[in-house]
KOLTOR-987362 format. One line per 4 residues: their letters; for each residue z, x, y of N, C-alpha, C. Coordinates in steps of 0.2 Angstrom, whole numbers. Example, Ala and Ser with C-alpha at 12.3 -4.5 7.8 and 13.67 -1.06 7.14 Angstrom:
<recs>
as) 39/66/-28/39/62/-22/39/66/-16; 35/64/-11/36/68/-5/39/64/0;
</recs>
This chain:
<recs>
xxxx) -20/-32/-3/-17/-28/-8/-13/-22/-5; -14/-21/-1/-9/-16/3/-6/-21/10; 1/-17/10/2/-20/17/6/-15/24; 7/-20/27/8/-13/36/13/-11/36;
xxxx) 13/-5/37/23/-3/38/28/-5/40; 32/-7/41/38/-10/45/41/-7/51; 38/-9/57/41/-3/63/49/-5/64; 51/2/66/60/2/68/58/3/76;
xxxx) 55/4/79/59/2/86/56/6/88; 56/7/96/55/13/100/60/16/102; 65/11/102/74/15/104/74/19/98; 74/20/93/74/24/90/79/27/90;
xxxx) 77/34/92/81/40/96/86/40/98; 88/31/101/94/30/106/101/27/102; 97/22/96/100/19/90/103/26/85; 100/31/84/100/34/77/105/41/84;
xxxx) 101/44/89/104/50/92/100/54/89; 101/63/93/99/67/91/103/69/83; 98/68/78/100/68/71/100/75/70; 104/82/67/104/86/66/101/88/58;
xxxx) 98/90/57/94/91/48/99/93/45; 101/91/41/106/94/35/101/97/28; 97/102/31/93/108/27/98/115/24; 101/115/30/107/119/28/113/118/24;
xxxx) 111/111/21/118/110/17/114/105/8; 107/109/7/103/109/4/104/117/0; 102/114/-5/100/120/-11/98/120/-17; 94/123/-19/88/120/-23/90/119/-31;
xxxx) 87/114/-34/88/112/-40/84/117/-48; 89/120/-47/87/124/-52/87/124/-60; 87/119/-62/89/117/-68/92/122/-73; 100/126/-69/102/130/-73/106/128/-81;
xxxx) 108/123/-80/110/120/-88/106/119/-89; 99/120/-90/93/119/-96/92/127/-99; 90/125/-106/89/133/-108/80/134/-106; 81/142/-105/72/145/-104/71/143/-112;
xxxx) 63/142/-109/57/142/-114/55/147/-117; 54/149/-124/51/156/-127/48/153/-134; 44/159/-137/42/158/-143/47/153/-149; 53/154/-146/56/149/-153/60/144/-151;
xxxx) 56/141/-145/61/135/-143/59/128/-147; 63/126/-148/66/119/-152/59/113/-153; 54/115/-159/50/112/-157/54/102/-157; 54/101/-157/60/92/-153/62/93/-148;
xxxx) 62/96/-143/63/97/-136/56/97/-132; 55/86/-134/50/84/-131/54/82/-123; 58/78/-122/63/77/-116/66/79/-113; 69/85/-115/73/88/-111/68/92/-108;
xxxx) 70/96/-99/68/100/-96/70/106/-98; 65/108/-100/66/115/-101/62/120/-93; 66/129/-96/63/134/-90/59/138/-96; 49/139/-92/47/142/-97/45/147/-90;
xxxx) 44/155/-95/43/159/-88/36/158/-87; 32/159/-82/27/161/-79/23/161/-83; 23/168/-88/20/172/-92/15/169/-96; 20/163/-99/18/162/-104/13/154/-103;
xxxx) 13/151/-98/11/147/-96/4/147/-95; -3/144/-97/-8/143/-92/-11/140/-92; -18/138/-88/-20/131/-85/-22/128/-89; -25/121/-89/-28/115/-95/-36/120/-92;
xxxx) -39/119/-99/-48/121/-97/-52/115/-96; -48/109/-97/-50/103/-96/-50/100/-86; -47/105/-83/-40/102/-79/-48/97/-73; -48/92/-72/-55/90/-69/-55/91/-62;
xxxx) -48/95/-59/-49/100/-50/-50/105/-52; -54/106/-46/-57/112/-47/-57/118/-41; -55/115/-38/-51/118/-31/-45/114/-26; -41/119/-23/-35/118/-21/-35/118/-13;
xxxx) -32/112/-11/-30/117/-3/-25/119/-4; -26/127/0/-21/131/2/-16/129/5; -19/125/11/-13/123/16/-7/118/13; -10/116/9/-5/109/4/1/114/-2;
xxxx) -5/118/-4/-1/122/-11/5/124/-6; 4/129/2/9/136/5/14/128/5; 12/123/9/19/119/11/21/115/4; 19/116/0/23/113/-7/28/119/-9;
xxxx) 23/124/-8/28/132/-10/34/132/-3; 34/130/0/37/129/4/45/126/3; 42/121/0/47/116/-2/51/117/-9; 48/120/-12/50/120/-19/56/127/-17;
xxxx) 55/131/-13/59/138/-9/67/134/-9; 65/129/-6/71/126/-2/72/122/-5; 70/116/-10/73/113/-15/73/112/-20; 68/116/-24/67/116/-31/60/112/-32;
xxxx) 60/113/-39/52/108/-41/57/102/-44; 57/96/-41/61/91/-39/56/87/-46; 48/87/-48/47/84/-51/42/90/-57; 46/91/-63/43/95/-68/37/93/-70;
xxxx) 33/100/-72/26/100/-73/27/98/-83; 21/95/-86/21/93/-90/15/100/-95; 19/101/-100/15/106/-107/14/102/-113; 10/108/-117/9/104/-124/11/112/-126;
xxxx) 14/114/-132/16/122/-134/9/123/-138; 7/128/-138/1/129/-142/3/134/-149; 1/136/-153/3/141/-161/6/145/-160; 2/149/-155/3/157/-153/10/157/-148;
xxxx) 13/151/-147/19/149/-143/19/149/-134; 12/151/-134/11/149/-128/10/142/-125; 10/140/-118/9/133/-116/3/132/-110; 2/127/-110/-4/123/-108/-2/117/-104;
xxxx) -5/117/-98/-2/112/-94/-7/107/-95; -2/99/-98/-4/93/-98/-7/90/-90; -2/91/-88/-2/88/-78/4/92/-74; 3/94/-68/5/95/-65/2/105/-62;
xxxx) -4/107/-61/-7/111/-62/-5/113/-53; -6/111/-49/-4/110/-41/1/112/-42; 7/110/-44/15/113/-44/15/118/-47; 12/118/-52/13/126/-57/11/133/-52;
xxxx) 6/131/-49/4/136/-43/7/135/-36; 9/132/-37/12/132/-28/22/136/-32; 24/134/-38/29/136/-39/26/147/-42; 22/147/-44/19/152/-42/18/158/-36;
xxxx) 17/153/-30/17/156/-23/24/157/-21; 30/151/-23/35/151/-20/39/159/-23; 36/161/-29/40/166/-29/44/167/-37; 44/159/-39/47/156/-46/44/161/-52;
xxxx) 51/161/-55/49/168/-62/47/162/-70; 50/156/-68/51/153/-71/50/145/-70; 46/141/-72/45/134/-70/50/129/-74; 52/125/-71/54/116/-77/48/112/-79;
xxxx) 48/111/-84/44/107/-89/46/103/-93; 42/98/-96/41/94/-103/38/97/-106; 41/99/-111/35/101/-118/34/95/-122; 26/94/-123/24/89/-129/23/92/-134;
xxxx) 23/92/-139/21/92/-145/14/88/-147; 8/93/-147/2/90/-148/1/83/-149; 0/77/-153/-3/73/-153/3/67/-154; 7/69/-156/14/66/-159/16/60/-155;
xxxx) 12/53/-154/14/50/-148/19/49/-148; 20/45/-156/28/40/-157/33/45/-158; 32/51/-160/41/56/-158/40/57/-150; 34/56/-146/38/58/-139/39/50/-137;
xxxx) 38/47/-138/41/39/-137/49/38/-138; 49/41/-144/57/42/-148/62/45/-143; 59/53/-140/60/57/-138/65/56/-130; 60/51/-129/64/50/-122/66/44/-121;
xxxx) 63/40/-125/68/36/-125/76/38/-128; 76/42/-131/84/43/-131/87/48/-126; 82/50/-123/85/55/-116/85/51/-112; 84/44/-111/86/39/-106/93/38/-107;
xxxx) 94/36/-115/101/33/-116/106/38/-114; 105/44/-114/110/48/-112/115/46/-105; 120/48/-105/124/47/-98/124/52/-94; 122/56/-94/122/61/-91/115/62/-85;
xxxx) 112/60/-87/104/60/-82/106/57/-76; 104/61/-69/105/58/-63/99/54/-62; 98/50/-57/93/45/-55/87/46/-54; 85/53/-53/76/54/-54/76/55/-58;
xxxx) 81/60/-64/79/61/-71/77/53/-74; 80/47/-74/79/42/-76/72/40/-75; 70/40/-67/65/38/-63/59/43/-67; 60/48/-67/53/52/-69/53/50/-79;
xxxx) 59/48/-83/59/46/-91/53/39/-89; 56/36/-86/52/27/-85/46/32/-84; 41/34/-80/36/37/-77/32/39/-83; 36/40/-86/33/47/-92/31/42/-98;
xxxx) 36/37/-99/34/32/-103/28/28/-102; 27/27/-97/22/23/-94/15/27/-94; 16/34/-92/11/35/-88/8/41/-98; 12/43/-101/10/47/-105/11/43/-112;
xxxx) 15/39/-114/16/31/-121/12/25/-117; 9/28/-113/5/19/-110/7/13/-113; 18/13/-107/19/7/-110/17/3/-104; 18/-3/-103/17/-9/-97/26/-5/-97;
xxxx) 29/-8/-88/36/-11/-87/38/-16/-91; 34/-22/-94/37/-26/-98/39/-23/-106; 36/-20/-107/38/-18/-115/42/-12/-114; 42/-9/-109/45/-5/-107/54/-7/-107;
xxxx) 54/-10/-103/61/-14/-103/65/-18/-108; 58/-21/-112/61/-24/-117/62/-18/-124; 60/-12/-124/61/-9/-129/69/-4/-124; 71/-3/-119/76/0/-118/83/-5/-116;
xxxx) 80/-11/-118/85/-14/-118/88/-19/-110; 85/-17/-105/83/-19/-97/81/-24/-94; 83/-27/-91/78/-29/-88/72/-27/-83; 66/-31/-80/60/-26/-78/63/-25/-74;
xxxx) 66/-30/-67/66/-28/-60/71/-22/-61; 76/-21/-65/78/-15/-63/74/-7/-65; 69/-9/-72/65/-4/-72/62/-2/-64; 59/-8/-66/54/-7/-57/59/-2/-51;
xxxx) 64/-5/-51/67/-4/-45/70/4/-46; 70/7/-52/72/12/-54/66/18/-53; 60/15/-53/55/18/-54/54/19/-46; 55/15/-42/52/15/-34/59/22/-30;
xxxx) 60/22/-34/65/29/-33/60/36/-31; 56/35/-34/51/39/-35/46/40/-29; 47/37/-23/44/33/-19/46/38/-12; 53/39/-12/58/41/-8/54/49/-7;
xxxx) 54/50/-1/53/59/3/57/63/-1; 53/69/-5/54/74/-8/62/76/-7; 63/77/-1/70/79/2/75/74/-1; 75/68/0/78/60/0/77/62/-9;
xxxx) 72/61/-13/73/62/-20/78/67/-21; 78/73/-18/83/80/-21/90/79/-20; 94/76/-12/99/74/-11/101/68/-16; 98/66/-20/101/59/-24/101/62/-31;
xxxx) 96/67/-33/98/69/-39/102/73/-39; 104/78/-35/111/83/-35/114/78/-29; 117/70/-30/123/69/-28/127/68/-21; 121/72/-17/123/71/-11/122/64/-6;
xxxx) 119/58/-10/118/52/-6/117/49/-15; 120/42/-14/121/37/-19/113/36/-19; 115/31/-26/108/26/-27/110/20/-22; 113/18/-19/115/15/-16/112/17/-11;
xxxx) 113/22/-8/111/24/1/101/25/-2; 99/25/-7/92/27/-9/87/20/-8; 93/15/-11/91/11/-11/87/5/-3; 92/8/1/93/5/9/87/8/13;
xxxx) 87/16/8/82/18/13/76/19/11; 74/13/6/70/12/1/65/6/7; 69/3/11/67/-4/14/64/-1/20; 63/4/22/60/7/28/56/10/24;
xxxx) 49/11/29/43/10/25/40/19/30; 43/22/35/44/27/38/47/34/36; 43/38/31/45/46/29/50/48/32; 49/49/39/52/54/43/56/50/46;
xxxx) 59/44/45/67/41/46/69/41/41; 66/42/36/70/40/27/72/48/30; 70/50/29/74/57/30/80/58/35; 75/57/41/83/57/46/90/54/44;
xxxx) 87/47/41/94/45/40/97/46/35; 94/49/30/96/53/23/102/59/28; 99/63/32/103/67/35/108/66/39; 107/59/42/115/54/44/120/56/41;
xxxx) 116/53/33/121/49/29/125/56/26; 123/61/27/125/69/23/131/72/28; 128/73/32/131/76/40/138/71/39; 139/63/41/144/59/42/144/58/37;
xxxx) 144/57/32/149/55/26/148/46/25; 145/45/29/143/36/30/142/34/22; 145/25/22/145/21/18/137/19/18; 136/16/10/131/11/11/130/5/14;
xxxx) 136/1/14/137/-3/20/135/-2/28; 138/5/31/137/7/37/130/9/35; 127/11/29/118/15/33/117/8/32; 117/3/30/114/-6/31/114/-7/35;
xxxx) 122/-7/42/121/-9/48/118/-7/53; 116/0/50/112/6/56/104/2/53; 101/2/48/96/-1/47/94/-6/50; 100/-8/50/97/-17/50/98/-16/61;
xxxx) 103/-14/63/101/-11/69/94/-8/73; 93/-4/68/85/-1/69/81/-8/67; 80/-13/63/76/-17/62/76/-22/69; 82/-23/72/82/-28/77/80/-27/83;
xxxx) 79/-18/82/77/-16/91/70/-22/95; 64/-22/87/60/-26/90/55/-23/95; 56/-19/94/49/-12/100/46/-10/92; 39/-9/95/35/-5/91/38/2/88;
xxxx) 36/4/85/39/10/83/32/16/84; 32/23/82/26/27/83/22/24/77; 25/20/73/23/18/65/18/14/66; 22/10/69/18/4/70/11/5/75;
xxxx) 13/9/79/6/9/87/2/13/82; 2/19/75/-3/19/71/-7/14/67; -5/10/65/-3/3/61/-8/0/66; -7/-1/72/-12/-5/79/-20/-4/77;
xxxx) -21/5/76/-29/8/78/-31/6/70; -28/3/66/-31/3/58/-35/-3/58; -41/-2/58/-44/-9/59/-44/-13/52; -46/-21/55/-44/-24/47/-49/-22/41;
xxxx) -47/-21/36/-50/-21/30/-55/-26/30; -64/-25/29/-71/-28/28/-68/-31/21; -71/-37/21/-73/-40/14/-74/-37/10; -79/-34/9/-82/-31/5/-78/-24/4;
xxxx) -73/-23/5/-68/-17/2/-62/-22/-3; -61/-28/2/-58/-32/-2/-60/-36/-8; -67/-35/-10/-72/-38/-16/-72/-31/-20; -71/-25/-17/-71/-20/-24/-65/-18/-27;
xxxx) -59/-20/-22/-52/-20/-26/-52/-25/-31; -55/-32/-28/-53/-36/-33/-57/-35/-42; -63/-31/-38/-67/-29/-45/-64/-24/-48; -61/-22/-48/-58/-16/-50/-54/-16/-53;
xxxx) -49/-23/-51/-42/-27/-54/-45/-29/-60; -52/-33/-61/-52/-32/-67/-53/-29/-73; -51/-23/-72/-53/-16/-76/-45/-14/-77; -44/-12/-71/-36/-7/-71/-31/-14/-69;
xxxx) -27/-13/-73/-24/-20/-73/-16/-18/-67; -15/-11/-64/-9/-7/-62/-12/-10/-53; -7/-7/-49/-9/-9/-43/-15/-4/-39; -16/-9/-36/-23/-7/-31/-22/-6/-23;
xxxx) -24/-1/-21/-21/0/-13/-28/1/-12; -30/1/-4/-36/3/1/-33/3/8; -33/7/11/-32/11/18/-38/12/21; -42/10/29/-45/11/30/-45/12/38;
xxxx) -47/19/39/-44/20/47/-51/17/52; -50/16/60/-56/14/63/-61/19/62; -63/25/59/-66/30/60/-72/26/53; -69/24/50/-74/21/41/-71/25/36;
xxxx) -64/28/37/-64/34/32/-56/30/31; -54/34/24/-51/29/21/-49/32/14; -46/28/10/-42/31/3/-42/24/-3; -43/26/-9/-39/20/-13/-39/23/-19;
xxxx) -33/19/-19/-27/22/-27/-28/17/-30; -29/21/-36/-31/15/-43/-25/17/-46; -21/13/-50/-14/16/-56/-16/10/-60; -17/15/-66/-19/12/-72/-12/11/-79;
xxxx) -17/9/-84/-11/9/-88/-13/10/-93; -18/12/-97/-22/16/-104/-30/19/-102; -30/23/-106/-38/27/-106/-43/23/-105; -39/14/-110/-45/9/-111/-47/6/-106;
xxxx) -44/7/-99/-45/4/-95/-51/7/-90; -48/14/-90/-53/19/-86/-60/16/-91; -60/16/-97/-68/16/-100/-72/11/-99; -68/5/-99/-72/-2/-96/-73/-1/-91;
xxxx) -68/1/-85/-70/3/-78/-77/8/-77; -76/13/-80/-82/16/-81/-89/12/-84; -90/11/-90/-94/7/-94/-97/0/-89; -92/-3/-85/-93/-6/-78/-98/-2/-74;
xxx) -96/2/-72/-98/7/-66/-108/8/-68; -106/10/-74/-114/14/-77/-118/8/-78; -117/0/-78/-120/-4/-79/-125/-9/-72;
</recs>
């Protein structure tokens, strides 16, 4: 259920050169054509971004972390200095007109350190599923939406309208692979996500650099492609160049020390598939320590999974 990364080579460095960072030719994504959030904003401004200040924001009393690493939050605050909060945190408005975060409680506070007076959000409107379903579904159809805005509407649909990709598609009119393929936008380094939504590399060049399975060359070549002005065509030729060097990469020599996944990691994935029907990954380093990501698709899935567990 998981698989090995794709090494580029040892030439590396020889193929690509000393890449210079085009950080300096970054700036961050402020969603200044959105209006700020206050007591009388539009209760129907479920899908649009809005800016709500600081003030009026605070935590879910539900929120099930309960603690933060610092060192995660400073380099998120970090990032969001230099690029913006690339992915808005989600609210519900409460009576008194204040807001309560649904998801995204980490950014709310690292965009708090970075210094932000003011956050991007979804406002939901309490319980109202089918108007937020209506909601963003029609803030797909718009033309104006760059490609993570699209990327995070599909997310929202899925992850907050618990739709499948298949119903999903078929109610915006789509087909799945390009949902899918739209939604794996999402996938790309923070950095790479920011320069496609403010325009500075196609969905085309996202797309190429979608095939390489290494952070830190999606990035470099992202900064290629900024620096030189380079075609999709050309970043396919440099790719596909880096694919043929045929040396292990740093990627890969990690890739070497992962010992194979035991059966019995592979017996609780499969148990698990039949609960949460979304994908299932497992990572297990030689040490025994390890990760797995469940993505589910409704509440009902988590409750069987549970009600499984308790039995």
């Amino acid at each position: 259920m998981s698989q090995p990364p794709r090494g580029l080579g040892k030439g590396l460095s020889a193929i690509l050169g000393n890449i210079q960072s085009a950080d300096d030719l970054r700036s961050p994504v402020a969603y200044s054509s959105k209006p700020a959030a206050g007591e009388n904003t539009a209760a129907g401004a479920t899908a649009d971004v809005v800016r709500i200040p600081v003030n009026l924001i605070e935590p879910n009393p539900f929120q099930p972390r309960l603690s933060f690493d610092m060192e995660e939050l400073e380099g998120l605050a970090a990032s969001i200095r230099t690029l913006g909060l690339i992915t808005p945190i989600t609210v519900r408005r409460r009576a008194d007109g204040r807001y309560q975060i649904i998801s995204g409680e980490r950014r709310y506070r690292a965009c708090q350190m970075a210094g932000l007076t003011e956050v991007p959000a979804y406002v939901r409107d309490a319980d109202d599923q089918g108007m937020l379903e209506m909601a963003i579904v029609e803030n797909i159809q718009r033309s104006n939406l760059d490609p993570i805005e699209i990327a995070l509407s599909y997310r929202r649909l899925m992850d907050e309208c618990q739709l499948t990709q298949e119903v999903m598609a078929e109610r915006l009119g789509r087909n799945r692979s390009s949902v899918a393929n739209q939604i794996r936008l999402l996938n790309l380094p923070v950095k790479v996500q920011h320069d496609l939504k403010v325009g500075q590399i196609s969905v085309g060049h996202a797309k190429v650099l979608l095939s390489i399975d290494d952070p830190d060359v999606q990035v470099k070549l992202c900064d290629l492609v900024i620096r030189t002005g380079m075609n999709v065509r050309q970043l396919e030729q440099k790719v596909k160049s880096l694919m043929e060097s045929g040396k292990p990469s740093p990627g890969a020599k990690r890739q070497e020390r992962v010992h194979e996944i035991p059966q019995e990691h592979k017996d609780l994935c499969k148990e698990v598939a039949r609960y949460c029907k979304g994908e299932i990954s497992l990572k297990r380093s030689n040490s025994g320590k390890g990760t797995m990501t469940i993505h589910f698709n409704s509440d009902k899935e988590i409750s069987a999974l549970l009600d499984a567990l308790k039995k």
